[in-house]
C-alpha positions as CSV (number, residue, x, y, z in Angstrom):
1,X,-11.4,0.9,-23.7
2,X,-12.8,1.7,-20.3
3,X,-12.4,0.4,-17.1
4,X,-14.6,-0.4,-14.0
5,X,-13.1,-0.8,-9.8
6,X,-15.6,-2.7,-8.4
7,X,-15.5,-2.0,-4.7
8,X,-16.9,-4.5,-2.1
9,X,-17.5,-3.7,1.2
10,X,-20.3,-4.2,4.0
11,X,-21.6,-2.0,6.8
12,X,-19.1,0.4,8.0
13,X,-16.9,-0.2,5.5
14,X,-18.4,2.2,3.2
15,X,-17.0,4.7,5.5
16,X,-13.0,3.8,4.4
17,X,-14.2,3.9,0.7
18,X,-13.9,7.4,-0.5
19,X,-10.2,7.4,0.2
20,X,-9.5,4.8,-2.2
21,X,-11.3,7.0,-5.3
22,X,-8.7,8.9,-7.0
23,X,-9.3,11.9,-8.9
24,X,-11.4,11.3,-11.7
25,X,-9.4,9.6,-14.2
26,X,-11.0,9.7,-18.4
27,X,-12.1,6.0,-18.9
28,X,-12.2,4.8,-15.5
29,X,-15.4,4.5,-13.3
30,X,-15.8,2.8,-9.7
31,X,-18.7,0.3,-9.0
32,X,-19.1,0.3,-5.4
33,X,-21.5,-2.8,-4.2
34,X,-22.6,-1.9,-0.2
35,X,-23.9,-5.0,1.4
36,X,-25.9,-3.8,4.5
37,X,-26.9,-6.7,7.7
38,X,-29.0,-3.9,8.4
39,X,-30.6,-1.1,7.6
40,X,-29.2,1.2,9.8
41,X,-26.0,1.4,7.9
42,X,-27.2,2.8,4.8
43,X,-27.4,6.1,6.8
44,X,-23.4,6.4,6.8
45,X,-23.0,6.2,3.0
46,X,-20.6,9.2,2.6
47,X,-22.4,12.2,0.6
48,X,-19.0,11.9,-1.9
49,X,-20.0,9.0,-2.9
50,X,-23.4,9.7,-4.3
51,X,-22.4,12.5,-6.2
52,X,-19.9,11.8,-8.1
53,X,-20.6,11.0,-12.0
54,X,-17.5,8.6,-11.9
55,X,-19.4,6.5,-9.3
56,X,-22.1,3.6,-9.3
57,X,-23.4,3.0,-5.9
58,X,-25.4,-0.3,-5.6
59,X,-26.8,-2.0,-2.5
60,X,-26.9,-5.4,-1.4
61,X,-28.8,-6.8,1.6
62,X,-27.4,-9.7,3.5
63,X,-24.1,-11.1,3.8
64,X,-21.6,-13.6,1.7
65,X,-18.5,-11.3,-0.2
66,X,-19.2,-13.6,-3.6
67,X,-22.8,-12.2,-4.3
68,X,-21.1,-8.9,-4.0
69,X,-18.6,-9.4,-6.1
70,X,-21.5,-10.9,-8.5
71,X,-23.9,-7.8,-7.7
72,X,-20.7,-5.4,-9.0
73,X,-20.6,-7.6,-12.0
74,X,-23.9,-7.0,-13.0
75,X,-23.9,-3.5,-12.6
76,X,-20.8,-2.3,-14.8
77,X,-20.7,-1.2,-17.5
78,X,-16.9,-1.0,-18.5
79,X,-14.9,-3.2,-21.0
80,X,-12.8,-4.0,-18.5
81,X,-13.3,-5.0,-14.6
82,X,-11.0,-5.3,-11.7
83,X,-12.1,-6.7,-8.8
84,X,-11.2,-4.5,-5.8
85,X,-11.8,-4.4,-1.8
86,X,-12.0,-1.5,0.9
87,X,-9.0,-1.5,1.9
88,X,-7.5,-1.3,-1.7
89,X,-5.1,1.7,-2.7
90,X,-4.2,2.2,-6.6
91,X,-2.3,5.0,-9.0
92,X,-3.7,6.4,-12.0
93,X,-0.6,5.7,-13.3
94,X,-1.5,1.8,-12.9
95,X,-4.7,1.7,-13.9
96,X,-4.3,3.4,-17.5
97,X,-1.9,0.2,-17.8
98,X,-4.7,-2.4,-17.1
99,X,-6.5,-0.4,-20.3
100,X,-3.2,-0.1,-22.0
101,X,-2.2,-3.9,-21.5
102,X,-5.9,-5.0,-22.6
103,X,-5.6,-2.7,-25.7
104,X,-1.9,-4.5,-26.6
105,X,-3.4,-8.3,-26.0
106,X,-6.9,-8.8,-27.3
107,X,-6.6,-12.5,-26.6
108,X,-6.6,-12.2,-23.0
109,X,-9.4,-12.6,-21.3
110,X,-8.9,-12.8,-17.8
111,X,-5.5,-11.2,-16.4
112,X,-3.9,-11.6,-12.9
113,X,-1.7,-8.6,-12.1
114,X,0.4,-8.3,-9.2
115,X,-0.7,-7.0,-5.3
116,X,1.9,-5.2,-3.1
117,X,1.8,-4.8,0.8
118,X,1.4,-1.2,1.9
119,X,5.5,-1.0,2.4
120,X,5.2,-2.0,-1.3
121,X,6.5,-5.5,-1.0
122,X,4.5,-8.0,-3.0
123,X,2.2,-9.9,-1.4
124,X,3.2,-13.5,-2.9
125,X,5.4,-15.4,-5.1
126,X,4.7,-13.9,-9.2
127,X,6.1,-14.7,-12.2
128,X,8.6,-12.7,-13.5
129,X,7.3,-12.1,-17.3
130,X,3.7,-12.7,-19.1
131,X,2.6,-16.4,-18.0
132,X,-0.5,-18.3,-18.6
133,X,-2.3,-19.0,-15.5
134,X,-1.4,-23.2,-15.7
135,X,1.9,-22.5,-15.8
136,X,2.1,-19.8,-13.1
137,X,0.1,-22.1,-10.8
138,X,2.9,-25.0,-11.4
139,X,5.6,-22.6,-10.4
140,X,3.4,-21.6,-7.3
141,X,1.2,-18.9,-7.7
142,X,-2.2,-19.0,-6.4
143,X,-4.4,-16.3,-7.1
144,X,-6.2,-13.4,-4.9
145,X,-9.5,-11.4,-5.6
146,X,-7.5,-7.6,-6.0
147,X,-5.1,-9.0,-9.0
148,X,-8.3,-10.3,-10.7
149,X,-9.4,-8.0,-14.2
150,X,-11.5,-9.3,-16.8
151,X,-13.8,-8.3,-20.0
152,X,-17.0,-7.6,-19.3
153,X,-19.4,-10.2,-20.6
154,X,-17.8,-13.4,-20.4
155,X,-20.6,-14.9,-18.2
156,X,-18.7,-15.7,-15.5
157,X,-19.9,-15.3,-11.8
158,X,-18.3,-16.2,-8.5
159,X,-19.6,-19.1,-6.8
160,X,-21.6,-18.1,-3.9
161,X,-20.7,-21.3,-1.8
162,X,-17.5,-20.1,-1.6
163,X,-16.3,-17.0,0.0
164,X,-16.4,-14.6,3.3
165,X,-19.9,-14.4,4.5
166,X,-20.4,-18.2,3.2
167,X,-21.8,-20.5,5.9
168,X,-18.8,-22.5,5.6
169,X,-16.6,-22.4,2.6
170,X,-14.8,-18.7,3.5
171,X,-12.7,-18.3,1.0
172,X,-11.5,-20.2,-2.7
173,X,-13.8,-17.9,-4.8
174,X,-10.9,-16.5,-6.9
175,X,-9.7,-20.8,-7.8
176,X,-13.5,-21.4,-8.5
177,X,-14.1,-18.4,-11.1
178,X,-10.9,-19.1,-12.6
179,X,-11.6,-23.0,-12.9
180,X,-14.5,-22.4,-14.5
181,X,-13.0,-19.9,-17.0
182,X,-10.5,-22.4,-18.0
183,X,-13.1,-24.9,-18.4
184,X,-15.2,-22.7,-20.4
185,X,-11.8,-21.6,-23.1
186,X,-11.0,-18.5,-22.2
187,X,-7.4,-17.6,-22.1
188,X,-6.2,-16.8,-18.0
189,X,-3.0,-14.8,-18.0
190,X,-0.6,-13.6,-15.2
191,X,1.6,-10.2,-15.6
192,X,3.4,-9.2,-12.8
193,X,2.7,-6.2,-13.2
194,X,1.6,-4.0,-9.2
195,X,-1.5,-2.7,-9.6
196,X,-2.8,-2.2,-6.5
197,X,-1.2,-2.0,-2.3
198,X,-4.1,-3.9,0.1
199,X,-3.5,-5.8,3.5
200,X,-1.2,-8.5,3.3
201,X,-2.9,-10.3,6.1
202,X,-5.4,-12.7,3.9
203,X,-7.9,-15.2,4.8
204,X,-5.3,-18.0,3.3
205,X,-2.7,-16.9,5.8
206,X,-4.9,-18.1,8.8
207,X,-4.4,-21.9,7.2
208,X,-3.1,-23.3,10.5
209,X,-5.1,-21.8,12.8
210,X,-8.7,-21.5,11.5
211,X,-10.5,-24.4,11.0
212,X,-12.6,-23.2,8.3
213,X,-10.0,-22.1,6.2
214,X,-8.8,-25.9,6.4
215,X,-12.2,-27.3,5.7
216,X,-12.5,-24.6,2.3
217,X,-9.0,-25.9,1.0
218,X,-10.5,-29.1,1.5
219,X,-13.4,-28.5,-0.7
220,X,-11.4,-26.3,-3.3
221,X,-9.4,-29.1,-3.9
222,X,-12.0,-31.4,-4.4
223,X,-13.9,-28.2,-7.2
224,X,-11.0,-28.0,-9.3
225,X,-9.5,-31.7,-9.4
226,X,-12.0,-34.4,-8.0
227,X,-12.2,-36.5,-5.0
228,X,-9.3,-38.6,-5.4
229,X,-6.3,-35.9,-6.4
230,X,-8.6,-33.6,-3.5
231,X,-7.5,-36.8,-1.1
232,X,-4.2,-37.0,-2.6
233,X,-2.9,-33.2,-2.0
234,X,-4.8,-32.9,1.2
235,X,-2.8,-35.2,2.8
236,X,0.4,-33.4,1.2
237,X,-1.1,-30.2,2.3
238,X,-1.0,-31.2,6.0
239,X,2.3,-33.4,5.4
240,X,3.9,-29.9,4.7
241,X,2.9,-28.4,7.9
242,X,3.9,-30.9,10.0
243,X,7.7,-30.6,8.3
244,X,7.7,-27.1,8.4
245,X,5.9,-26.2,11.1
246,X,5.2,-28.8,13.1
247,X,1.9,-28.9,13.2
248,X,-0.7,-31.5,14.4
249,X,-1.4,-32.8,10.6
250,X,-3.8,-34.9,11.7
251,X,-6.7,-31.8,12.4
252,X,-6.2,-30.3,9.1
253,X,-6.7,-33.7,7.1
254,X,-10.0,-34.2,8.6
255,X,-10.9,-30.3,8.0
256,X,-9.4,-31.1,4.5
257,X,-11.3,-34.7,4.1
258,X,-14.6,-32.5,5.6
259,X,-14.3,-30.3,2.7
260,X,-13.8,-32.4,0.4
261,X,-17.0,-34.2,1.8
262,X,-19.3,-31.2,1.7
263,X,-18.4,-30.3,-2.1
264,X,-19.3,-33.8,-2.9
C-alpha cells in the first residue's frame, strides 16, 4: 500500500514546509495544498519543493483550512491519507507503520493515531489499546486533524463551514468528517500509536477565552447530536468551567446557544 502527507499551509507557511519532508521514503508521497490571500506569495514556494518526484504541489486561492484539506484530498493519489499541518514533524520509522497497521486491518477505514508535543509528551488523553472511535470518545478522547488517516476514496470531505479561515465556525472539522463517516458505516478506529510531534497549543485550548471557539462548540454540538442534547451539554460544558475554573458560565452558554443557533 502507499501512503500520501497531505500538507496544509497558507502564505508564508510554505516557507517552514521543506523541513518536515523526510528523505524519500518507497511508498510514501507528500501532497502539499498552498492556499495563497494573494498572489505575491506564490513567489516564496521553495525551489525543493517543486522538484522533488515524491511531491505534489497544489494551489489554492482564498482562505478557510477545510477546503484545503478537501483540495489535498482530491489531489492524492495514495491508498492511504494522513492529514498533516506545517508545523508537523514525523519518522520514517512511523509512517511505514500507518502502511503496516492498514495492511494488518483491512476493516478499518478511518484510523486516529496518537500526536506528541515537541518534548514528546502526548498531546491529550488516548486510549491505551486498539478502540473504536464511540468508545474512545466515551472515555474522553476527542479527535484532532494530524492523528486523522484514511483510505482513499471513501467520499468523504470536510465541511467547509467548519474550520480556520471559516467566517465563524473555526474549528470542529475533524468531529464533522468523522460524524459523517459513522453515519455513512464506515468503521472509525483509535490506536495510540505517536505518529507525528506538532504544536500543542490548538485552537480547542483557547475555549475560555475566544469567543468563537465557544460559539463553534456550540454549533458542533448541535451537528453531531441535535438541538436539544446541543442545549443539554452546552450548559454542562460551561457548568464545568465555572467549577473548575471559575469562569463566567454565563458568556460561554450564549456563545454555545449562538452556535447552536447558526447550525440550525
Amino acid at each position: 500500500m502507499t501512503l500520501d502527507i497531505l500538507i496544509c499551509t497558507i502564505d508564508e507557511g510554505i516557507c517552514k514546509v521543506p523541513n518536515i519532508l523526510l528523505p524519500r521514503i518507497e511508498g510514501v508521497s507528500w501532497v502539499v495544498s498552498m492556499q495563497y490571500s494573494d498572489k505575491q506569495y506564490l513567489d516564496l514556494v521553495p525551489s525543493e519543493l517543486k522538484s522533488r518526484p515524491d511531491v505534489v504541489l497544489t494551489y489554492l486561492e482564498g482562505r478557510g483550512l477545510s477546503r484545503n484539506r478537501n483540495n489535498a484530498i482530491e489531489h492524492a493519489k495514495g491508498d492511504i491519507l494522513l492529514m498533516g499541518d506545517d508545523d508537523c514533524l514525523y519518522k520514517k520509522s512511523s509512517l511505514l507503520e500507518i502502511i503496516h497497521f492498514y495492511e494488518m486491518n483491512p476493516s478499518c477505514d478511518i484510523v486516529l493515531f496518537a500526536a506528541a508535543n515537541y518534548n514528546g509528551a502526548p498531546l491529550k488523553y488516548y486510549p491505551s489499546k486498539l478502540t473504536s472511535f464511540q468508545q474512545a470518545f466515551k472515555e474522553g478522547f476527542y479527535p484532532a486533524s494530524v492523528e486523522l488517516s484514511m483510505r482513499r476514496g471513501l467520499g468523504l470531505h470536510f465541511d467547509t463551514r467548519f474550520g480556520l479561515g471559516s467566517p465563524l465556525l473555526c474549528a470542529g472539522e475533524e468531529d464533522v468528517l468523522i460524524h459523517d463517516a459513522l453515519k455513512a458505516g464506515y468503521n472509525v478506529v483509535v490506536y495510540p500509536m505517536v505518529i507525528v510531534c506538532t504544536d500543542g497549543n490548538t485552537t480547542g485550548t483557547h475555549f475560555i477565552s475566544d469567543r468563537q471557539v465557544q460559539i463553534t462548540k456550540g454549533a458542533v454540538f448541535r451537528y453531531l447530536f441535535g438541538t436539544t442534547e446541543a442545549l443539554w451539554r452546552s450548559v454542562k460544558e460551561a457548568g464545568f468551567y465555572f467549577v473548575h475554573q471559575h469562569a463566567n458560565p454565563f458568556p460561554i452558554l450564549c456563545n454555545m446557544f449562538r452556535g447552536i443557533w447558526i447550525l440550525r
